[in-house]
C-alpha positions in Angstrom: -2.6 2.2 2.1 -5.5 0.1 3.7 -5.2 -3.6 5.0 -6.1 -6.2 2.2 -9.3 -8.4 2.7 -9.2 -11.8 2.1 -12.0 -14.5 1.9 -11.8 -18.5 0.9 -14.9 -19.2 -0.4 -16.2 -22.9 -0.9 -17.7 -23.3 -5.0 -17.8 -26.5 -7.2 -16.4 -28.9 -4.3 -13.1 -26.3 -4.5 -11.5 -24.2 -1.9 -11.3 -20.7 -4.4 -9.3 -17.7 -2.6 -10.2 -13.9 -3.0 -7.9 -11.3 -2.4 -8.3 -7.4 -2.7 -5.6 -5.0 -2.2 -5.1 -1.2 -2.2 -2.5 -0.4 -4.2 -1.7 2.8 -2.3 -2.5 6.5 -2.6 0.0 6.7 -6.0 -2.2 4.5 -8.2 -5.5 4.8 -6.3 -7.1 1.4 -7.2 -7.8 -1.9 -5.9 -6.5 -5.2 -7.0 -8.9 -8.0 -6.4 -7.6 -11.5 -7.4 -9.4 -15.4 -7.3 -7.1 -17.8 -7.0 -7.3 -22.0 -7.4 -4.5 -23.8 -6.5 -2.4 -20.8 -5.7 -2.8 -19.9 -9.9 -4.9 -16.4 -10.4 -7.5 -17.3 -11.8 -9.1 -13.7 -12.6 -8.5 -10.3 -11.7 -10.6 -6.9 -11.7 -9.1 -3.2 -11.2 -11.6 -0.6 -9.3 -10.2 3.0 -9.4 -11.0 5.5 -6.2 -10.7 9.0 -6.5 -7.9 10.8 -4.8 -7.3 12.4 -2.0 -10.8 9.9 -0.6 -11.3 9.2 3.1 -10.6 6.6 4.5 -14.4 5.2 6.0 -15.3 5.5 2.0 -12.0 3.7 0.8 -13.1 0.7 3.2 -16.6 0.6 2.0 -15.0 0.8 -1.8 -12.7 -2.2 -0.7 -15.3 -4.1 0.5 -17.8 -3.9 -2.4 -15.1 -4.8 -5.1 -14.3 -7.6 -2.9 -18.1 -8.9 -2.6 -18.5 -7.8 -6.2 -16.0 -10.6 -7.2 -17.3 -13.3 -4.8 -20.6 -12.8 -6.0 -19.1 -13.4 -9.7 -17.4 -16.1 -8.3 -20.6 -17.8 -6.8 -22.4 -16.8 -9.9 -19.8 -18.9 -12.0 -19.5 -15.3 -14.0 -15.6 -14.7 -13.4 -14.9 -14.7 -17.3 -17.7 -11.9 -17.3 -14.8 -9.6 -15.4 -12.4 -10.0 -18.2 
């Protein structure tokens, strides 16, 4: 399991908090989560391939984790639904 990335990111006059996580090498995936307020606001799964090392995990990591900041910025969140 990899260290989670976490970014608050200023959008509408609102402090918005993005959070990915690995979810280990048993369910190979990423969890990346928005939250307002301390509510999740949206959530997106990505799926890695077992057994990958760990430089392309990180890179994985970090493009699901710009991927949903971008939505974010975009106002596009319900577009991850």
């Amino acid at each position: 399991m990899i260290p989670g990335l976490n970014t608050n990111v200023e959008y509408e006059n609102l402090t918005w908090h993005v959070q990915t996580e690995d979810q280990g090498s048993q369910r190979n995936r990423f969890i990346t989560q928005v939250f307002r307020a301390g509510e999740v606001i949206a959530t997106s799964e990505t799926t890695y391939a077992h057994g990958l090392d760990l430089g392309t995990k990180l890179r994985q990591q970090r493009r699901a984790h710009r991927a949903m900041i971008d939505a974010l910025r975009a106002g596009r969140l319900t577009d991850l639904d």
